[in-house]
N, C-alpha and C positions, 0 to 999 in steps of 0.2 A: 470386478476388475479382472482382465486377463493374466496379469502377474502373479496375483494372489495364485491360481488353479498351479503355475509352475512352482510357486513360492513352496506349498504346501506337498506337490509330489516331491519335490528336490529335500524338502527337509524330512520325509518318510523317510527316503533313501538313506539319510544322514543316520534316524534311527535305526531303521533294519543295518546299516554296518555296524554303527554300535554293537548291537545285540551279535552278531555275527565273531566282532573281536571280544567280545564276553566270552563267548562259546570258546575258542583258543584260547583266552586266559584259562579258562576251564581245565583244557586238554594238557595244559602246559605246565599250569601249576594245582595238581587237584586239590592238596590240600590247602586251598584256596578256597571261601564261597564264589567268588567275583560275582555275587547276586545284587546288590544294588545301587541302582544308579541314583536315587534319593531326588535330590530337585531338579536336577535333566529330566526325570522323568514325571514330575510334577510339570514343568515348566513345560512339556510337548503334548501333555493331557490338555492343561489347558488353552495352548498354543491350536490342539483339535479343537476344543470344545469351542474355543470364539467360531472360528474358520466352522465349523460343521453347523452349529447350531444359531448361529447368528447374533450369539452374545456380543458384550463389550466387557472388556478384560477391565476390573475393577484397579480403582488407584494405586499404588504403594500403600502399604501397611494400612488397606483395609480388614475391620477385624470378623473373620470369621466368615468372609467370603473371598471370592476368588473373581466373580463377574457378576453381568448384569442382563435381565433378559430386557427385550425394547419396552417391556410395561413397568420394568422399574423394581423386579424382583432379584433379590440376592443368590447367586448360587456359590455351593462350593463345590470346587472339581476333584476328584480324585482319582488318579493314574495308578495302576495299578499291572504287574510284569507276573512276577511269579510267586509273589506271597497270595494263601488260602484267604485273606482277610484285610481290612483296611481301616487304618486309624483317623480318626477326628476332631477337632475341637473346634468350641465354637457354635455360633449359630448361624441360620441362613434361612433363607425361605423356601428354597430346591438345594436338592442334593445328584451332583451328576457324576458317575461312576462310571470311570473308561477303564477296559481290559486290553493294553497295549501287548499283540503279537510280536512274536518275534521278526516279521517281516514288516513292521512298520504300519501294519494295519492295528484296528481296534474294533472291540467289539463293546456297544452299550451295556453293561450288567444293569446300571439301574439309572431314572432321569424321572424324579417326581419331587413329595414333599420331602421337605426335612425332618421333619416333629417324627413320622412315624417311624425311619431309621435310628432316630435316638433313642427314641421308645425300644427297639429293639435288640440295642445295642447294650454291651456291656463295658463298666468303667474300669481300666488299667491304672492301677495306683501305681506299677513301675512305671509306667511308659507316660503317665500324665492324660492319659485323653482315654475317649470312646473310641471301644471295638468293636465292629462286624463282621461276620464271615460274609464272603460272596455267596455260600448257600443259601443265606438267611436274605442278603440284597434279591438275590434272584427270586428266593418264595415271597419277597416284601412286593416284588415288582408285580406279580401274577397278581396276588391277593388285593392290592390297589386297582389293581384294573376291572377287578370284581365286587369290589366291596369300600365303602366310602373310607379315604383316607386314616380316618381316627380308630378308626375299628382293624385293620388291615394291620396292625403291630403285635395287634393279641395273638392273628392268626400266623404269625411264624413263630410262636412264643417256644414249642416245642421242636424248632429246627435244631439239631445239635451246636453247638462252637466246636469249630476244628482244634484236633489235639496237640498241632505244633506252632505256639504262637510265631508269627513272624509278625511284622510290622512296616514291612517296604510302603510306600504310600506310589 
């Protein structure tokens, strides 16, 4: 559709201003984080990932994913600004991880299976779910492209966790 292409730059724009009036709450009040924006920024992850990838945005209170691809696989999306790492719960059959700029652009960190980010990942008893660092999505992403899915988890085993947990999704 021709709408969709304006649909999708005008709502960039919306988030690059976002991020822009972050930055002056920043300046204005610093002993402030003003760092996140929580399900806005869930909700434009996934709002790319239909639009970019050709999903279809899964029902309300589907559990443990967020879309669908056209063969019928479950993915969960997760948007992510300025936290080292990204939280999850849940299962799925893909796991897709956007890196939202501050200009409204985004960068893929990772788009493959599930199983093997689990495997990867470590469980947060405060926080309720599974954590990943983006270093370890991004060594998981290299290692699957080279080496078959189930084996490709062992081989970030020794990527560090970052030292300041954060949790922004």
């Amino acid at each position: 559709m021709v709408n969709d292409a304006h649909k999708v730059e005008a709502i960039k724009g919306v988030i690059a201003s976002l991020f822009a009036s972050q930055r002056t709450l920043k300046a204005l009040a610093p002993e402030y984080k003003w760092a996140g924006l929580g399900n806005l920024l869930g909700d434009f992850g996934e709002f790319m990932a239909v639009h970019h990838y050709g999903l279809t945005k899964a029902s309300g209170g589907s559990n443990g994913y967020d879309a669908l691809t056209p063969d019928g696989k479950s993915v969960q999306v997760k948007a992510n600004h300025s936290a080292n790492q990204i939280g999850f719960r849940g299962e799925a059959d893909l796991m897709l991880v956007l890196h939202i700029k501050a200009d409204g652009e985004y960068e893929e960190v990772y788009y493959g299976p599930f199983a093997p980010v689990k495997q990867a990942s470590r469980y947060s008893a405060r926080d309720n779910k599974q954590m990943i660092a983006l270093t370890k999505l991004r060594a998981l992403r290299t290692a699957i492209s080279v080496a078959p899915p189930e084996k490709a988890a062992s081989l970030v085993s020794n990527v560090p966790e970052p030292s300041v947990a954060s949790d922004e999704e």
